[in-house]
C-alpha positions as CSV (number, residue, x, y, z in Angstrom):
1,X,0.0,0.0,0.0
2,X,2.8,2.8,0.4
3,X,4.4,1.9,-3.2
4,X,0.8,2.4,-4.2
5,X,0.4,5.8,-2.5
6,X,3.8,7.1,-3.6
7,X,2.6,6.1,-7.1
8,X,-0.6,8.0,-6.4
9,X,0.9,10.7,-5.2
10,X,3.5,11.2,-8.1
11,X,0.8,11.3,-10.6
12,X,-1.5,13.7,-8.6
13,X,1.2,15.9,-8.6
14,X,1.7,16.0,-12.5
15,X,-2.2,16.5,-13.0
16,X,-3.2,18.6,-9.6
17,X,-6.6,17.0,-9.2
18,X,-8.2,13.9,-7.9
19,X,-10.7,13.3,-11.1
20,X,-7.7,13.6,-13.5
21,X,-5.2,11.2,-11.2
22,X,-8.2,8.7,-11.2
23,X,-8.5,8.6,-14.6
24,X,-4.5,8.1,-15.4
25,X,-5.0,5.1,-12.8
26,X,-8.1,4.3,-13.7
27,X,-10.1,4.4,-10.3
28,X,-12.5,7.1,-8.4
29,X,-11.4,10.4,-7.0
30,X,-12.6,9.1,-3.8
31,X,-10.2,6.2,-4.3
32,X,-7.2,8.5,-5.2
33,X,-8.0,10.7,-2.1
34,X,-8.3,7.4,0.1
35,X,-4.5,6.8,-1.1
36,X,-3.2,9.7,-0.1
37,X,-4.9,10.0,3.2
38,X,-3.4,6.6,3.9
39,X,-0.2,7.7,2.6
40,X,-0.2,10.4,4.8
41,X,-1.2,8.3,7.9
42,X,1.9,6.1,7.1
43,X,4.0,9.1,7.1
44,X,2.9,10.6,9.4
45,X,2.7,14.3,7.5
46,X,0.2,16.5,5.6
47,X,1.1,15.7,1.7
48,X,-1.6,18.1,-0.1
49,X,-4.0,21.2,0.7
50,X,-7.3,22.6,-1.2
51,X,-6.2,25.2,-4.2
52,X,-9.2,25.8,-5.8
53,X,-10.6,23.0,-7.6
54,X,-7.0,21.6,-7.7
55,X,-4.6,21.0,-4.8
56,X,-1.5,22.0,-4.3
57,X,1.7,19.9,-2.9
58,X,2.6,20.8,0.4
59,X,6.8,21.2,1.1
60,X,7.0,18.1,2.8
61,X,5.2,16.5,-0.1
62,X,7.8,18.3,-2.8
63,X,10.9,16.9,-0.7
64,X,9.1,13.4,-0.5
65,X,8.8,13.4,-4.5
66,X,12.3,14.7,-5.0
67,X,14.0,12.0,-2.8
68,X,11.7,9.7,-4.4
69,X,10.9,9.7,-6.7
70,X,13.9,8.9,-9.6
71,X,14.3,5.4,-7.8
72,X,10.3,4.6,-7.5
73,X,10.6,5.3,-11.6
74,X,13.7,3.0,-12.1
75,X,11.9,0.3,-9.6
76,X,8.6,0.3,-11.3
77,X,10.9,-0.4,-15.1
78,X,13.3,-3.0,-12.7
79,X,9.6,-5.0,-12.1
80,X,8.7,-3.9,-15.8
81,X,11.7,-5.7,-16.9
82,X,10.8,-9.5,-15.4
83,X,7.7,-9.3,-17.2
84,X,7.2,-11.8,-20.5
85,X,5.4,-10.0,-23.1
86,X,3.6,-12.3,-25.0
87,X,2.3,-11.4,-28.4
88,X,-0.9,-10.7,-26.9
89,X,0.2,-8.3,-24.3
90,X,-0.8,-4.8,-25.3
91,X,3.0,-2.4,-26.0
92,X,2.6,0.9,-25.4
93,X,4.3,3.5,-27.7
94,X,4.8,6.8,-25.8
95,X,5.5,9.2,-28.9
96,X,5.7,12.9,-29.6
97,X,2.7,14.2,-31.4
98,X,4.0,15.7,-34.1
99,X,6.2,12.9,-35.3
100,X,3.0,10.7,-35.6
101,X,1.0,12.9,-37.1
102,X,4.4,14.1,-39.8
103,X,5.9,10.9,-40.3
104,X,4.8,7.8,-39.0
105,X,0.5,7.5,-39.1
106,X,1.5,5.0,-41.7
107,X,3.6,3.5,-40.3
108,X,1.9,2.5,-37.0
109,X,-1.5,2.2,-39.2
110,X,0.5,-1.3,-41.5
111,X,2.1,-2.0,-38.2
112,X,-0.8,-2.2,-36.0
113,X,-2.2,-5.0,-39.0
114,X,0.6,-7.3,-37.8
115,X,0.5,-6.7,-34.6
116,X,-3.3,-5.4,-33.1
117,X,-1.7,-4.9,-29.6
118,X,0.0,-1.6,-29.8
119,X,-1.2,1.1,-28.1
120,X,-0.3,4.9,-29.4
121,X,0.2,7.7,-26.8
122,X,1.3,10.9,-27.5
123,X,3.5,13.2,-25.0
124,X,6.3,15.9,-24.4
125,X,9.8,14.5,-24.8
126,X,10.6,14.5,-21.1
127,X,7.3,13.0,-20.0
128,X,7.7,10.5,-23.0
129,X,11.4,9.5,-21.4
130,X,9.9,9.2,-17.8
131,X,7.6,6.8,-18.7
132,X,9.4,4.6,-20.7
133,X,12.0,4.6,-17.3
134,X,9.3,3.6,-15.3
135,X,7.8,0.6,-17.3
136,X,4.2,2.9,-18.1
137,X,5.5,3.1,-21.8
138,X,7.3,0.1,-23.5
139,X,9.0,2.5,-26.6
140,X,9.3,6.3,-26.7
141,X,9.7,8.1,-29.7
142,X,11.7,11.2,-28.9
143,X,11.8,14.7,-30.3
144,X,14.2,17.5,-29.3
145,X,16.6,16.9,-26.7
146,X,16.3,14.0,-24.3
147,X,18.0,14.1,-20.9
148,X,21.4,13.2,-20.0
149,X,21.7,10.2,-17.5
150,X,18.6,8.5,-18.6
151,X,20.0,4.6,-18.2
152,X,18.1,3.8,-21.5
153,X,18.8,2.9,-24.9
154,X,18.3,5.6,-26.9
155,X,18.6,4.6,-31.0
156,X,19.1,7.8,-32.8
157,X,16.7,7.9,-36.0
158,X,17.8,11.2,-37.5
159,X,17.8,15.1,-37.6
160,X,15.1,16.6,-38.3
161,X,14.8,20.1,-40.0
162,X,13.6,23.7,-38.8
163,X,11.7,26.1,-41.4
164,X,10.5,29.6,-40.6
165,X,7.5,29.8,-42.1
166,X,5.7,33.6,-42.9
167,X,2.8,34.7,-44.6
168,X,5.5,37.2,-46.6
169,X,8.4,36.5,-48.5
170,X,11.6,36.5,-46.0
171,X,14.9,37.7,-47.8
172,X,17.0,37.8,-44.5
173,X,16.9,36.3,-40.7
174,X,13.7,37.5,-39.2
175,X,14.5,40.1,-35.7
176,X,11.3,37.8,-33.6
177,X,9.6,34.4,-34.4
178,X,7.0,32.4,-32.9
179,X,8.8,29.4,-31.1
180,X,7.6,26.2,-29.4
181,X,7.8,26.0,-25.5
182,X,11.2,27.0,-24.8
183,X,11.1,26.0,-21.1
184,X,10.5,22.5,-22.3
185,X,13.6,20.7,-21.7
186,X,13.7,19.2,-25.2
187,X,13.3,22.4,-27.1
188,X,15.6,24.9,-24.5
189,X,18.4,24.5,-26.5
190,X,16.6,26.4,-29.4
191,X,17.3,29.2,-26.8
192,X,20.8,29.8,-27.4
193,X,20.8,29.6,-30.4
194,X,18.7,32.5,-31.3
195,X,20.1,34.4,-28.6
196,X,23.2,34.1,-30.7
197,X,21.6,35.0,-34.0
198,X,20.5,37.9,-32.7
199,X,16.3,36.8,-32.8
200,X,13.8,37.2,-30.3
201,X,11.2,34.5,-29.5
202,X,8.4,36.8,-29.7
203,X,5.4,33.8,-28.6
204,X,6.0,30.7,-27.4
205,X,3.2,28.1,-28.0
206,X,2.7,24.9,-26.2
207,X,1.9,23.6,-30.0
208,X,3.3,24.1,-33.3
209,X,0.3,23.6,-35.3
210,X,-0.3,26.9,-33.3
211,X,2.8,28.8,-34.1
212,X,2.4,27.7,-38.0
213,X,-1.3,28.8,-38.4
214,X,-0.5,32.5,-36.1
215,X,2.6,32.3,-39.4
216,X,0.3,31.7,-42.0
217,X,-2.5,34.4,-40.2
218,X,0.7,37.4,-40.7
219,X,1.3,37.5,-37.4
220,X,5.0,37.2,-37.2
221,X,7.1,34.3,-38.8
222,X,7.3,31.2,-36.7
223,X,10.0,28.1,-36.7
224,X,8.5,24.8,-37.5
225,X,9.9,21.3,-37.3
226,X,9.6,19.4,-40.9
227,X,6.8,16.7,-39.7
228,X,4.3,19.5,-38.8
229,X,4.8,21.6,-42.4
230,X,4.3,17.7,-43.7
231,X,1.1,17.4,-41.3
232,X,-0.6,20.8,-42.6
233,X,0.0,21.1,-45.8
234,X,2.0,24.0,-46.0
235,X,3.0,25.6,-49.1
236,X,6.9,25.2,-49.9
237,X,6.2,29.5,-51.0
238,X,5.5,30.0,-47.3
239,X,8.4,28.0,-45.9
240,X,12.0,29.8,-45.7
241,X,15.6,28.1,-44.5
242,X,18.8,29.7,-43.6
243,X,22.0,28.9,-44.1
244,X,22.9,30.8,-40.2
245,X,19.3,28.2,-38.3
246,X,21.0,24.9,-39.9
247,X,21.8,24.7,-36.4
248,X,18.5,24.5,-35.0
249,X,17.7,20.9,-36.1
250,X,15.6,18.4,-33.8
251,X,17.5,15.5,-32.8
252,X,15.2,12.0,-33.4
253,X,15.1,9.4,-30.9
254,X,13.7,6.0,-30.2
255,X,14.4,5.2,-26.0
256,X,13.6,2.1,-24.7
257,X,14.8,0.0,-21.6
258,X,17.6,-2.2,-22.5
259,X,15.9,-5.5,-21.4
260,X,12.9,-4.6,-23.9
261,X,15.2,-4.5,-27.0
262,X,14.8,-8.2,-26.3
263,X,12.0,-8.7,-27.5
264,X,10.9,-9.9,-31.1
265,X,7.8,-7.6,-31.1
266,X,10.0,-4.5,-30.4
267,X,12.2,-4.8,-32.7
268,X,10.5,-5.0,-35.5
269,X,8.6,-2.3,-34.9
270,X,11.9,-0.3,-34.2
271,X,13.3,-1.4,-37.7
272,X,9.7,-0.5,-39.1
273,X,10.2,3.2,-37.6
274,X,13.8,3.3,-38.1
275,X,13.3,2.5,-41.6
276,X,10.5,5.2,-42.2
277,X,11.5,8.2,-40.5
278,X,14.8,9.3,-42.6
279,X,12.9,8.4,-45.4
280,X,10.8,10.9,-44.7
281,X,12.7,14.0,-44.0
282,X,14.4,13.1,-47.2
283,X,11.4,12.7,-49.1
284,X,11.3,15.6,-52.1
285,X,8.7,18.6,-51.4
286,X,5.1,17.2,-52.2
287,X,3.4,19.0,-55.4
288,X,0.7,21.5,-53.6
């Protein structure tokens, strides 16, 4: 019952309320709050207080997660790892959402004939590596930077390409863009070098589907990853590069525990996506 309520806990701090950390463990809010009352009855401390309709962690709660909560990740993938996955055993592929929706729908949609067990998820890089230590996903497929110090195997698919897109013709480096979420440890990089360049991030969205359509309104020119001018359709005569942002590539990544590479099932779906996904940034412009 503790591991439970540490697990409980963990999640309810990532969502910040009761009906959301049910559904992510698939039982009531009264259930979840029953956790964490017992939780703190173990502990003997107060873990949450009312904020609203959410709660809010108290500081005995924060230190609890940050002592914590790296090794209850790397036990949960340490049981994950004695499990047999049978071909009937439904995989979970953590992946970031605009590499599904740019590169690999296909993919996954022939895959998914062969082998009806899969089950797509989409998430932020660092959320996507997280789960894949602690067992929740089976395969992450990265975007951006992913963490140092992970312990997993990380396959490297391939670099994916910036464009600054605008609604006008761009003869020179832009002085602002719209950007992605540049607190996101995947994308902070992206940071520095604009800084360097001399360009401000003017917006930053927690979507670039966003950040394309606010280019394509005139609002300002924004910088877009390849798979999302592939998702919308974007007109090569909207889409600039510059020889001074080659530098702002995405890094592509496949992470996975090292006992899963193992398994049959696995890697044939990581030969599948490694396969696919540099074919695709190397693909010629599609006629619009």
């Amino acid at each position: 019952m503790l591991l439970e309520g540490i697990e409980t806990l963990l999640i309810l701090s990532k969502h910040k309320t009761m009906s959301r950390t049910g559904s992510q463990l698939y039982i009531s809010a009264s259930a979840v709050s029953k956790r964490i009352a017992n939780l703190e009855r173990k502990l003997g401390k107060r873990l949450i207080e009312p904020d609203g309709r959410q709660v809010r962690l108290t500081a005995d709660a924060v230190a609890l997660i940050e002592n914590i909560g790296p090794s209850f990740n790397e036990l949960q993938g340490l049981i994950f790892d004695q499990q047999t996955l049978p071909d009937s055993t439904p995989l979970r592929i953590d992946c970031s959402e605009t590499l599904v929706a740019g590169f690999l729908s296909d993919v996954f949609s022939h895959h998914l004939h062969q082998d009806p067990h899969l089950n797509i998820t989409t998430n932020h890089t660092p959320r996507i590596v997280e789960n894949v230590q602690s067992g929740q996903a089976t395969l992450g497929i990265c975007a951006g930077h992913i963490p140092s110090h992970h312990g997993l195997k990380a396959i490297h698919l391939t670099d994916e390409p910036f464009y600054t897109i605008s609604k006008q013709p761009l003869t020179q480096l832009p002085a602002c863009v719209i950007t992605n979420d540049l607190n996101n440890p995947a994308n902070s990089y992206q940071r520095l070098v604009l800084n360097q360049l001399g360009i401000a991030p003017l917006m930053e969205m927690d979507s670039y589907s966003a950040a394309a359509q606010l280019a394509l309104a005139g609002v300002a020119p924004a910088i877009v990853p390849l798979s999302m001018v592939n998702t919308l359709k974007i007109s090569r005569q909207y889409c600039f590069q510059f020889e001074e942002l080659r530098g702002l590539y995405r890094p592509l990544h496949i992470c996975l525990r090292p006992h899963s590479y193992k398994n049959p099932r696995i890697r044939s779906l990581i030969t599948a996506i490694d396969d696919a996904v540099p074919k695709a940034i190397s693909a010629p412009w599609p006629s619009t």
